[in-house]
Structures are given as C-alpha cells and as structure tokens.
N, C-alpha and C positions, 0 to 999 in steps of 0.2 A: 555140466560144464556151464560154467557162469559169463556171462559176456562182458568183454574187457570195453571200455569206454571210455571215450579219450575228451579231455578237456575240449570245449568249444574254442575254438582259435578264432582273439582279439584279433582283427586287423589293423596294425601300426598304420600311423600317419604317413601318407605317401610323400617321398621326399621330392621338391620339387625338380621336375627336369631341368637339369642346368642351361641347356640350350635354348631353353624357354623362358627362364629367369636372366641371359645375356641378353636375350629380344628383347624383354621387356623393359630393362634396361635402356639399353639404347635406344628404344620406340619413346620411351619418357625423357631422356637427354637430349632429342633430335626435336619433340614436340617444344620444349623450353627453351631450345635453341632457336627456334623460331619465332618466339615472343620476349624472349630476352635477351640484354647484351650478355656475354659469355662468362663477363666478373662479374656480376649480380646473379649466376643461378647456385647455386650451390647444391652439395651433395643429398644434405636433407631434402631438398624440394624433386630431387631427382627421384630419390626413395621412395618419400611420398607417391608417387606420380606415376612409379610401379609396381609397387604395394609391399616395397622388399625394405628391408633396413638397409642404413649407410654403411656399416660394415659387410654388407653384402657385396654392395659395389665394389669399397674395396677391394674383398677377395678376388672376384674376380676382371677386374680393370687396374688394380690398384693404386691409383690418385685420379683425381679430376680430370690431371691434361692429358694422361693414357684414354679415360671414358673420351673426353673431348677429341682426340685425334683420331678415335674411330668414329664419332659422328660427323667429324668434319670430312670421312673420307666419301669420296665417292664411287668408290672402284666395285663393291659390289652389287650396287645399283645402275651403275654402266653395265654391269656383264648381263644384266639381266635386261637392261632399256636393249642393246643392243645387239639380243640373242637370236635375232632371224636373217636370213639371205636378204641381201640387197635390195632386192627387186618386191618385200611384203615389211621392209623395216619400216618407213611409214604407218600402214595402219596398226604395225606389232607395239611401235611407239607411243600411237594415240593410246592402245586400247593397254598399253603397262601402266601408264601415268593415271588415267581416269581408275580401273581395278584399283591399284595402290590406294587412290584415295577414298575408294567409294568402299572398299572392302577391308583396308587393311588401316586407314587411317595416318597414312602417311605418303606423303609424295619422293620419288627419287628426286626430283631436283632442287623444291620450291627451297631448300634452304641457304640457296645463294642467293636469292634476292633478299636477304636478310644479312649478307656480307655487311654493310654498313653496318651495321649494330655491335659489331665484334672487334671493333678496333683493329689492331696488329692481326687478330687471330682472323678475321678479315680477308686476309691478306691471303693468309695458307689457307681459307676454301673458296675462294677466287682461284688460286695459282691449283689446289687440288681440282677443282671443276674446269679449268682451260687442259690440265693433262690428262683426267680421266675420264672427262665427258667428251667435248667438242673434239678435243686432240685426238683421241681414240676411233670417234666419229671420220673424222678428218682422214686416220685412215684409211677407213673402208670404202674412201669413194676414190672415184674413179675421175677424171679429164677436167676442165679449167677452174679455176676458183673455188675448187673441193673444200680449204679451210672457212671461207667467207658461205659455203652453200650447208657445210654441218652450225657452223653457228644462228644461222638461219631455220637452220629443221630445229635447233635448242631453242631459238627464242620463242618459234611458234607454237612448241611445247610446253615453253615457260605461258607461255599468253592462257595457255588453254589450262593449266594448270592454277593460276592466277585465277582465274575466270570460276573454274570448280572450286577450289577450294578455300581461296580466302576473301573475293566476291562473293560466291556462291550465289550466284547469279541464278536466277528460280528457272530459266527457260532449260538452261543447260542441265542443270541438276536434276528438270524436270522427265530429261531427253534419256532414252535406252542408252548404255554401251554402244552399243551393233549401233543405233542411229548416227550416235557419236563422229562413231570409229568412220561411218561409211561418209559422213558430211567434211571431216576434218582432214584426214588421213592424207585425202591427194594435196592440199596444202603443204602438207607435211614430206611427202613423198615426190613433189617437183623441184626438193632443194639435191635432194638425195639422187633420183637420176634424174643428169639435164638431158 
C-alpha cells in the first residue's frame, strides 16, 4: 500500500480586514485634516497616507464629502471620551485624550481647532463638536451653569491636548500617563461636579 500525498498548500495573500482598511482610512483623512484646508487634500494623498489606493476609498466611503463627513463627525469619539460615571469622568477624560495620542496617533478632539482652515466645512465641525461633544457633555451634568462647566472640562482638554500633541511640550510628553492623569484630572473634574 503506497502512501497517497497531497500537494503542499500555497498560502494565498490574506485579504485585508475591512475594518482595518476603514481605520486606516479615516486615521489618514482626520491626520490631513489637521494640516490642511479641506479643498486642498485630496483622495490621492488620503491613499497615500494609508497605504491603500483611491479606488479603495471609494469603495468604501464613496466620494470625498461621504470620507469627510465621517471625519468631521465626532460622535464616536464622544461615546468613547465620555464612557465613565460622573464622579471618575475627569481622570477617564485626561487619560482617553493623552492614550489616543500617545498610543494610537490621534486625538478625539484636537480637529476643531483647526475649524478655521476649513472654510464653510468649518462650520459643520464647529456645529458637529457643540452637539456631539460639549452638548452631550452638557447632559450629563448635574445643577447651575452645566453648559458653560462642560465647555470648560472641553477647553481644558483641548489645552492639554494642544500642549501633547502639537507643542509637544518635552516636560509633558516627558511625564507617565498615571502622572498625567493624577496632576490634571481634578482640573478637569472641578468643572464636571461643582
């Protein structure tokens, strides 16, 4: 009895995860959106920037201002900035913003301080970041001046956010997370409960 022997099995090229190839995407749209106005970036440079071709985008965004509408949005970066009880959302806040950028390369917020550059488009993540950050925010608190005490926990967010990632200020960059989290946080957390 002779032994049957079976061809050695090629392994095919693994096809990229979609949901990895959307990240990537938008991780390259949102970084260009930060350093350029919104009519001057184009889909080539998006492509480039995350290593996929422009009819990839396409496929799955299908034109610029669909890709652009979801960078401009900020909703699933609120659910994530704002995913702890009340009473620990301050230091959950410092320590999302600093992560984001120290680990993933992007910040949830810093792309509204770059509203100006965007003309009109400007406009819709100004109006997206009042309803889906501060607004949102704004709910979850509690007794006098809640809108004027979330835009406050946002700006001192934005400052520290500023401060890491487009100063990059050597003291801060220099400092742990945990150090971070534990020096900032109550800043952060005196606007949230008075």
């Amino acid at each position: 009895m002779s032994a049957v022997s079976t061809p050695p099995v090629t392994p095919t090229p693994a096809r990229r995860d979609a949901e990895a190839t959307r990240a990537a995407i938008l991780k390259a749209a949102r970084h260009l959106l930060a350093r350029h106005a919104h009519a001057d970036i184009t889909l080539k440079a998006v492509a480039e920037r995350a290593g996929v071709s422009p009819p990839l985008i396409l496929k799955y965004f299908g034109n610029k201002d669909t890709l652009f509408a979801r960078v401009m949005s900020f909703e699933s970066d609120a659910t994530a900035l704002l995913s702890a009880p009340l009473e620990e959302l301050g230091p959950h806040m410092v320590r999302h913003v600093l992560v984001s950028q120290s680990e993933q390369g992007a910040d949830p917020l810093l792309r509204i301080v770059f509203a100006p550059l965007h003309g009109e488009r400007g406009d819709i993540l100004r109006a997206n970041f009042r309803t889906q950050v501060t607004g949102r925010l704004t709910g979850r608190l509690t007794g006098v001046d809640a809108a004027l005490r979330a835009e406050l926990a946002v700006a001192t967010l934005l400052g520290l956010g500023v401060m890491y990632g487009i100063a990059r200020g050597t003291e801060v960059r220099a400092s742990t997370v945990d150090a971070l989290v534990d020096r900032y946080a109550p800043a952060v957390q005196a606007h949230l409960t008075p």
